[in-house]
N, C-alpha and C positions, 0 to 999 in steps of 0.2 A: 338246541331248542328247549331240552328241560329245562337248565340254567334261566333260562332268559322267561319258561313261565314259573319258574322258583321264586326270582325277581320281583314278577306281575304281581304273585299271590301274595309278599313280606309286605310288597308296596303296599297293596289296596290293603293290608288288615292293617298296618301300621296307618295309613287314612283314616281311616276307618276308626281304629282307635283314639287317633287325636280328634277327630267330628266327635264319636263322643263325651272325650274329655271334657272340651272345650265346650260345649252345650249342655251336661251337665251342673255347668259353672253359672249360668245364664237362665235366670230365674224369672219370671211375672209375675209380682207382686197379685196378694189376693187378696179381698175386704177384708178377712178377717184373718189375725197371727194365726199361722200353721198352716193357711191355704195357699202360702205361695206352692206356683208349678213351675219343677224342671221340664225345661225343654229337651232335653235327652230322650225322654220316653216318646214323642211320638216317632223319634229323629231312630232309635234303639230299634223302633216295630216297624220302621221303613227299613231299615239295613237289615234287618234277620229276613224281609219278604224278599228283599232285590237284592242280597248278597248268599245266603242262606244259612243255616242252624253252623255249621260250621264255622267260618268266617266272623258270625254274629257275637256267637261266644267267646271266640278266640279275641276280639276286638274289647268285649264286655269285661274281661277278666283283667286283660292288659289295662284296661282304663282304673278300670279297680286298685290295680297294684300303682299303677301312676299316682294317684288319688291318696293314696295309703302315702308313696314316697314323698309326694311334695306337702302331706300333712295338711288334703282339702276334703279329706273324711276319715271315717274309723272304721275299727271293726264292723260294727253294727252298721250303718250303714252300707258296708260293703255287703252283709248279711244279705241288706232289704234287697240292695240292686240283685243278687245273685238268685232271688225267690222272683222277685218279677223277673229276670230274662231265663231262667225255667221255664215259666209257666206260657212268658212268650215263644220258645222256642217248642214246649209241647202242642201248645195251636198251632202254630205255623208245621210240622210233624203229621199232625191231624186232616187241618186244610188246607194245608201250600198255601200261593197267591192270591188269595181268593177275597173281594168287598168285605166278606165275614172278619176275615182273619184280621185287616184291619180296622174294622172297626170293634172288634169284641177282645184282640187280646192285650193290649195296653190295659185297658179299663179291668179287666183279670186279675193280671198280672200285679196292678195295684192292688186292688182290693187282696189278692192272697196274701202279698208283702203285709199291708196293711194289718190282716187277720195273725199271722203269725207275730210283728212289731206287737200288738194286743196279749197276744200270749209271755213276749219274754218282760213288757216293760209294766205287765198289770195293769193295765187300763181298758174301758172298754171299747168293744170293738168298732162299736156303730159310731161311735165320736171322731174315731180316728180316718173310719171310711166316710160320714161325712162332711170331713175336711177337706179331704183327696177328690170330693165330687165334682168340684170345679175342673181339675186339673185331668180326672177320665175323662168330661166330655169333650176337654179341649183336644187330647189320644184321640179319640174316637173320632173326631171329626179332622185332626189335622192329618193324622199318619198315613191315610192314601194319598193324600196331597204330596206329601214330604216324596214318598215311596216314587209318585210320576214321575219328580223331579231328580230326583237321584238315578231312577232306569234309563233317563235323559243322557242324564250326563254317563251314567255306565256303559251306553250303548255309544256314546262319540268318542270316548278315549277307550275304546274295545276292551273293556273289563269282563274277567267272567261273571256273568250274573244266574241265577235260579230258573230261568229260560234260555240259557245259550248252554 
C-alpha cells in the first residue's frame, strides 16, 4: 500500500511538473512588447490550491531545473519564477482554498517578482509592474477557473488533493 501511494505521489508531481512546463512555454501575445503572459501562473495558483504547498513546489522547482536543462530559461528567470511561487505558496499557508487566495496571489506573486526583477536589473519598478498588468488580471480572473477544473479531474482519477 505504501509503494503503490509512493507511485501516486512521483506520478501526480511528475504531472504536475510537465503541466507546468509545458504552459509555461504558451505565451498570449500583449499590445504592447513586454506584455506578453505566461499561462503558467494562473495554471501554478490552481495546482498550489488543489495539490497543496508541497507538491506545488516540489513540481515548480522540477520545472525550473527542466527549463534550465533544455536551455528554455536562465538563472534569472528561474530567480523570478522562485519569488512568485514563494509568495503564492505563503498566501495559500495564510488562506488555504479560499475565492481570496485565488484571486490575490498570482497578481502578488507577480508584482513581488516584478519588485525584486526592478532591483537586480535597475529599472523602475512601476514600468515593469505596468506591463505585467494585463497578465495579473488575466491570474486573477482565470486561476479559480483553472483550480475547478483540475479538482475535477483530481477527484475522477482519485488523486490526493488539499481536501481529501
Amino acid at each position: 500500500m505504501n509503494n503503490q501511494t509512493n507511485v501516486r505521489e512521483l506520478t501526480t508531481i511528475a504531472l504536475l511538473t510537465a503541466f507546468i512546463t509545458v504552459s509555461g512555454a504558451l505565451k498570449l501575445p500583449g499590445f504592447f512588447p513586454g506584455t506578453e503572459f505566461q499561462l503558467s501562473a494562473p495554471i501554478a495558483v490552481a495546482i498550489c490550491g488543489i495539490f497543496g504547498i508541497k507538491k506545488y513546489l516540489i513540481a515548480g522547482i522540477l520545472s525550473s531545473i527542466l527549463g534550465l536543462i533544455l536551455g528554455t530559461q536562465i538563472i534569472f528567470s528561474v530567480a523570478i519564477a522562485m519569488i512568485f511561487r514563494i509568495v503564492v505558496a505563503a498566501i495559500f499557508y495564510f488562506s488555504g482554498d479560499s475565492k481570496l487566495f485565488y484571486i490575490i496571489s498570482g497578481p502578488l506573486g507577480t508584482c513581488t517578482a516584478r519588485l525584486c526583477m526592478s532591483v537586480i536589473v535597475g529599472k523602475a519598478a512601476v514600468v515593469l509592474i505596468i506591463a505585467a498588468l494585463p497578465g495579473m488580471i488575466y491570474t486573477a480572473l482565470s486561476a479559480g477557473f483553472i483550480a475547478v477544473i483540475l479538482k475535477r479531474i483530481a477527484l475522477a482519477t482519485n488523486l490526493k488533493t488539499t481536501t481529501n
